[in-house]
C-alpha positions as CSV (number, residue, x, y, z in Angstrom):
1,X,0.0,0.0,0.0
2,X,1.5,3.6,-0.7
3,X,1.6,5.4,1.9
4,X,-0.7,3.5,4.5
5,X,-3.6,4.0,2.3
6,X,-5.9,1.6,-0.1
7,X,-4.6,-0.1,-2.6
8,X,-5.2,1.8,-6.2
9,X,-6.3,-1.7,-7.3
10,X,-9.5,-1.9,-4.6
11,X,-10.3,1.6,-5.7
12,X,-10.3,1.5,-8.8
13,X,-12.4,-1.8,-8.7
14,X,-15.2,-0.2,-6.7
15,X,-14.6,2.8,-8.1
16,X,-13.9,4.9,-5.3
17,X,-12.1,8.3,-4.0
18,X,-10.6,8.7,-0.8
19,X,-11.4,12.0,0.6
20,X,-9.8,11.5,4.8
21,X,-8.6,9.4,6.5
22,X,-10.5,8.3,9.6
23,X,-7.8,6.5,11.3
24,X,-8.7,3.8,13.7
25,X,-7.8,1.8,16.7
26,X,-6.7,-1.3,15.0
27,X,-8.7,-1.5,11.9
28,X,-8.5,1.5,10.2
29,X,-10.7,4.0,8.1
30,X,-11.2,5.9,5.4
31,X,-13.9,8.3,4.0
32,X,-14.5,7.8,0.1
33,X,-17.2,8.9,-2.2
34,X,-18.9,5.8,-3.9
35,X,-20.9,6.7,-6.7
36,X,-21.3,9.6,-5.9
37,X,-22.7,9.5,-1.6
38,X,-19.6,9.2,1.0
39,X,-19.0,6.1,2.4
40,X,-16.3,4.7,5.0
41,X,-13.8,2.3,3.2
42,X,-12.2,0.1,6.1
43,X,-8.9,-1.9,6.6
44,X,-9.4,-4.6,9.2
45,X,-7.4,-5.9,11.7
46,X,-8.6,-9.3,12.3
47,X,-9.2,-12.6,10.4
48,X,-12.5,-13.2,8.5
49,X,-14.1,-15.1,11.2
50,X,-14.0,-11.7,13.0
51,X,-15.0,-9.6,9.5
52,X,-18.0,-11.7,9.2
53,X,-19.2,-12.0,12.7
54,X,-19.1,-8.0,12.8
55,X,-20.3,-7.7,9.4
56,X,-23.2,-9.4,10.2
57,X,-23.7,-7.9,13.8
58,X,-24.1,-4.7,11.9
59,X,-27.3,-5.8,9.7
60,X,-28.8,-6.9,12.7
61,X,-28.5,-3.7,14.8
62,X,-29.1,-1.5,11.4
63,X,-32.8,-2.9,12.0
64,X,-33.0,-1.3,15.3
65,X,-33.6,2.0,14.7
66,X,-30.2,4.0,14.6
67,X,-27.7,4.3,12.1
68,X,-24.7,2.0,11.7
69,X,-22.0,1.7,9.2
70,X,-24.1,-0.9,7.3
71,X,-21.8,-2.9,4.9
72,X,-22.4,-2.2,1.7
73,X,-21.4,-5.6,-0.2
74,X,-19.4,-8.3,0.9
75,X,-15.7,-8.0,1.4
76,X,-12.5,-8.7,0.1
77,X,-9.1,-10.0,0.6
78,X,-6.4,-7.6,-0.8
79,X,-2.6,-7.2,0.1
80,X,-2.5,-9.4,2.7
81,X,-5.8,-7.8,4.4
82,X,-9.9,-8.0,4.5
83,X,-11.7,-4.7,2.8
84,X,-14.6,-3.9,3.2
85,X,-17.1,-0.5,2.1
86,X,-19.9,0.6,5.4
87,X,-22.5,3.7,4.8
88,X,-21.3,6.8,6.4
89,X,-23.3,8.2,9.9
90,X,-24.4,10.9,9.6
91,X,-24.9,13.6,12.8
92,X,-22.0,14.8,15.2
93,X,-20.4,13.6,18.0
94,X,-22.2,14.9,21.7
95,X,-20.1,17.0,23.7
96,X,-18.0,14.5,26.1
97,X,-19.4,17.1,29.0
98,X,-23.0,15.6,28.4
99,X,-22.0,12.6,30.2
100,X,-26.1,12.2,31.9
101,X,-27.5,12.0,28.7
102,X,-25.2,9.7,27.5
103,X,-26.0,7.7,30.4
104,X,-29.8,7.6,29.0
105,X,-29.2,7.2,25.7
106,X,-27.3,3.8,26.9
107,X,-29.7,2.2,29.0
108,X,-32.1,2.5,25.6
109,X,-29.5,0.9,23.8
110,X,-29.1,-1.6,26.1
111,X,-33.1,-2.3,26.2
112,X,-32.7,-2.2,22.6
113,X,-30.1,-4.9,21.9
114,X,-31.3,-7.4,24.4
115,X,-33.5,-8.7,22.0
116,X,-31.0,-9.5,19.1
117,X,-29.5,-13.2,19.4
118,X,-26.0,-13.3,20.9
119,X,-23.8,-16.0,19.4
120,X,-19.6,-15.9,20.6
121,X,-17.5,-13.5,19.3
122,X,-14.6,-14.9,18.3
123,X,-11.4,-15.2,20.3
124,X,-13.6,-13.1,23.0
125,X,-14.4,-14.1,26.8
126,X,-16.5,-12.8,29.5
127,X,-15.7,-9.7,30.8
128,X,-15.1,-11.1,34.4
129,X,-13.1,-14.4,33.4
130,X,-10.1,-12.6,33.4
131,X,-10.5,-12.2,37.6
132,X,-11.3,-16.0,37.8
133,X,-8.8,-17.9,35.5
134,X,-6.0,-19.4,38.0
135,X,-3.9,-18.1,34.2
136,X,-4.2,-14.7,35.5
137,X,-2.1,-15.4,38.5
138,X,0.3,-18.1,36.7
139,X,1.3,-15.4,33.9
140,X,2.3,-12.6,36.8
141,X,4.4,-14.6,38.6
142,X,6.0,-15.3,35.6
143,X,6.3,-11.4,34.7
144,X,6.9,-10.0,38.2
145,X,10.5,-10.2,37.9
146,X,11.5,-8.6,35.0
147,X,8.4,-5.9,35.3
148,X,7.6,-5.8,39.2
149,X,6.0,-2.3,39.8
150,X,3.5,-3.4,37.0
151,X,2.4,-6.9,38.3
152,X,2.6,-5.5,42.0
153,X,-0.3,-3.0,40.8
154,X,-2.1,-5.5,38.5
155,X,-2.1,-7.8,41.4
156,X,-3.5,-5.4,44.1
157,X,-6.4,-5.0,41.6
158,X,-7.0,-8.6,40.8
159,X,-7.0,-9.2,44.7
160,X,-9.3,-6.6,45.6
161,X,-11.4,-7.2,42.4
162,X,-12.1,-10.9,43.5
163,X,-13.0,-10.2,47.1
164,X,-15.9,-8.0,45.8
165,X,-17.2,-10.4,44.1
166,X,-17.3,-13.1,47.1
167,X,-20.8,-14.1,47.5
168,X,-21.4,-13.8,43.5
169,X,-21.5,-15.5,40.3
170,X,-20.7,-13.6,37.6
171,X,-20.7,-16.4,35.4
172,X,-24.7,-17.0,36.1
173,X,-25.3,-13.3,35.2
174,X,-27.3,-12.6,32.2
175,X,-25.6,-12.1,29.0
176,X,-26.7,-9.6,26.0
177,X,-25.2,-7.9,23.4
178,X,-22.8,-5.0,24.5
179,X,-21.4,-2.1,22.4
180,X,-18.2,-2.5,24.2
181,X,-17.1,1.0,24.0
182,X,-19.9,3.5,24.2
183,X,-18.2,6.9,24.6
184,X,-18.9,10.1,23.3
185,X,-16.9,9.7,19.8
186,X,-18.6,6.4,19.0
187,X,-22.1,8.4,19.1
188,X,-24.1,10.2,16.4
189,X,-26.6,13.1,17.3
190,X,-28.8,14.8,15.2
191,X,-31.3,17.5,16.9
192,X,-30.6,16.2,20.5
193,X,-31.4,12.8,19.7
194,X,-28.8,9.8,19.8
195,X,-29.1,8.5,15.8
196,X,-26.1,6.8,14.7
197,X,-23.7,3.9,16.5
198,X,-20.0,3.7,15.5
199,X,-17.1,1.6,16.3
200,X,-18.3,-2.2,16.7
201,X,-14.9,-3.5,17.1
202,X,-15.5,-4.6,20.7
203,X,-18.8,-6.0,20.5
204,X,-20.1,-8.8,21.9
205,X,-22.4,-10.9,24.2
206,X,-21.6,-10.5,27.5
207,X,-22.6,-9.1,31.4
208,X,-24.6,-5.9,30.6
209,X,-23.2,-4.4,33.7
210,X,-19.7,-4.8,31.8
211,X,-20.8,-2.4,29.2
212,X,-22.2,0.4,32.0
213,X,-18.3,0.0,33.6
214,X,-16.9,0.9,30.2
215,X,-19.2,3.7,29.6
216,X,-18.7,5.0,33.4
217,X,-15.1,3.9,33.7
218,X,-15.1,5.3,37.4
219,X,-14.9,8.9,36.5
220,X,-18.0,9.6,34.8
221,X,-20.6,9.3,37.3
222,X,-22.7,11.5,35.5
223,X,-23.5,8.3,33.4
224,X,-24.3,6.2,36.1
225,X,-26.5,9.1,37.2
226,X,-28.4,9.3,33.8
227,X,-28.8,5.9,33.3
228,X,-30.6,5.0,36.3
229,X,-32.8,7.5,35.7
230,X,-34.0,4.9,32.7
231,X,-33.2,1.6,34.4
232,X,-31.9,1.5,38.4
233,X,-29.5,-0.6,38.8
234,X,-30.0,-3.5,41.9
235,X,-27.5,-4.1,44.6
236,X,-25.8,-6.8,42.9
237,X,-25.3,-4.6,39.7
238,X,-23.3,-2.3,41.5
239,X,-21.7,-4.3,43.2
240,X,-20.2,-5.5,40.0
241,X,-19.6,-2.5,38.6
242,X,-16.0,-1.2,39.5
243,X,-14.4,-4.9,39.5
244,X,-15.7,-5.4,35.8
245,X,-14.2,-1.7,34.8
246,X,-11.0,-3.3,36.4
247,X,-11.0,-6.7,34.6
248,X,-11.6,-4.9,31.4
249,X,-7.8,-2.8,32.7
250,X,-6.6,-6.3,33.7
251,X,-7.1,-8.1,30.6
252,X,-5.6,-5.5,28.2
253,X,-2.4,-5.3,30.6
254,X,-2.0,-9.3,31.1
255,X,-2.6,-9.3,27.2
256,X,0.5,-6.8,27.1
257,X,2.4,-9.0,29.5
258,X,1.8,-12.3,27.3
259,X,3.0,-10.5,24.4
260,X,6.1,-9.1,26.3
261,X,5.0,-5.5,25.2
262,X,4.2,-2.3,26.8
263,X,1.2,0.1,26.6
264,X,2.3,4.1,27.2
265,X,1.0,3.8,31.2
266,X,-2.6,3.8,30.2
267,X,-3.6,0.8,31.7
268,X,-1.7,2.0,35.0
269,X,-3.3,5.5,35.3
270,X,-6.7,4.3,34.7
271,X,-6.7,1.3,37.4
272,X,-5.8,4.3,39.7
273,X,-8.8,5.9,38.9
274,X,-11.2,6.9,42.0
275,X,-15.1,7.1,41.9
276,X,-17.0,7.7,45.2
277,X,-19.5,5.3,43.3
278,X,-16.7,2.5,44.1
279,X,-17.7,2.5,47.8
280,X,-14.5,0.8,49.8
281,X,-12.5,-0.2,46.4
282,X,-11.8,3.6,46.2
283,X,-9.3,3.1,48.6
284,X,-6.3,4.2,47.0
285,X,-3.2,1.4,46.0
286,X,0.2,1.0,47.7
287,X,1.1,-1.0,44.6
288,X,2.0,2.7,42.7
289,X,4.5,2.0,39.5
């Protein structure tokens, strides 16, 4: 590819023009004109069983109301990479300020997609397993001495995370389909309303309580705020809340760990988060990098 961007050979086979780039977290994005109408051309990341499953996700939620970056054919292989051409969103992003009414407009998402089916993603797990698998505890004594501030912070976490959930069992929760990263960037508005959904990369059946921790991820309390206003949230829910914000933090840095890579200290600054909404967990950690 020249320069990072599409091959000339896909363009010029769907007859396209690239007018941005979008960027992206791992895939990545472009807007084009097709025919005429702008349209997102997008490299992915993954393997086709993770094109299709998304792919496919997409149609389903397209039905539900909002607007989605509905594939527009079936994709391709090309250089190495799947391709594939989504309708553009329309509407702009909500100021990240309005963190209530992003709370709302997520409990009627979340109402929304608990009546689509919920087959695996692929290569995904629950959002919790990460706390429970005796693998979690195998691979940091296996990193703590060659990275020991890290692990020391990552185990204080894990430790704390499991004691709050003593008396559960996350793995008899109910399961629906989750965004996986509702913030701000990833919504469309158009006269005050939520209309569009971006970003499906993370995606998936799992704990709806894991997708309020992302959302929240113990600093905006505002959402927690706004979303109960639609759906209150039992005992048990919020009791879950702040140790599934942490295994999402856990499994990204064991993840770097296993691949004997680094993030830039993300992971660490956002486990040291504090929310009053985290009740005793908000005690602060010893384990400091």
């Amino acid at each position: 590819m020249r320069g990072g961007g599409p091959p000339p050979e896909l363009l010029g086979r769907w007859g396209l023009r690239v007018q941005a780039g979008l960027g992206g977290r791992q895939n990545q994005h472009w807007q084009v004109e097709a025919g005429g109408q702008r349209a997102v051309l997008r490299r992915w990341h993954g393997l086709e069983a993770e094109v299709r499953y998304e792919q496919a996700l997409l149609r389903q939620v397209s039905g539900l109301g909002w607007a989605v970056p509905t594939p527009l054919g079936e994709p391709v292989v090309l250089e190495g990479a799947w391709w594939s051409l989504h309708a553009w969103v329309p509407g702009e992003a909500p100021a990240r300020e309005a963190a209530r009414e992003r709370g709302r407009w997520l409990a009627g998402v979340q109402m929304a997609f608990a009546a689509l089916p919920t087959p695996p993603r692929p290569g995904w797990r629950p959002a919790h397993a990460v706390l429970t698998d005796p693998a979690t505890d195998a691979l940091l004594d296996r990193c703590e001495a060659r990275r020991p501030q890290e692990v020391r912070l990552y185990r204080w976490h894990l430790h704390r995370a499991r004691a709050a959930l003593e008396g559960l069992d996350p793995a008899r929760r109910p399961q629906q389909l989750i965004h996986g990263d509702f913030t701000a960037w990833n919504l469309r508005v158009q006269g005050g309303q939520l209309t569009g959904l971006l970003d499906f990369e993370l995606a998936r059946p799992d704990d709806p309580v894991a997708e309020f921790a992302l959302a929240w991820r113990g600093v905006h309390d505002e959402v927690v705020a706004g979303f109960t206003e639609v759906r209150p949230l039992s005992e048990e829910d919020r009791a879950l809340l702040t140790p599934l914000w942490w295994a999402h933090l856990l499994e990204g840095g064991c993840g770097h760990l296993r691949g004997g890579t680094r993030d830039d200290g993300w992971t660490a600054r956002k486990l040291q988060v504090r929310s009053p909404l985290m009740g005793a967990l908000a005690a602060p950690s010893p384990a400091v990098p």
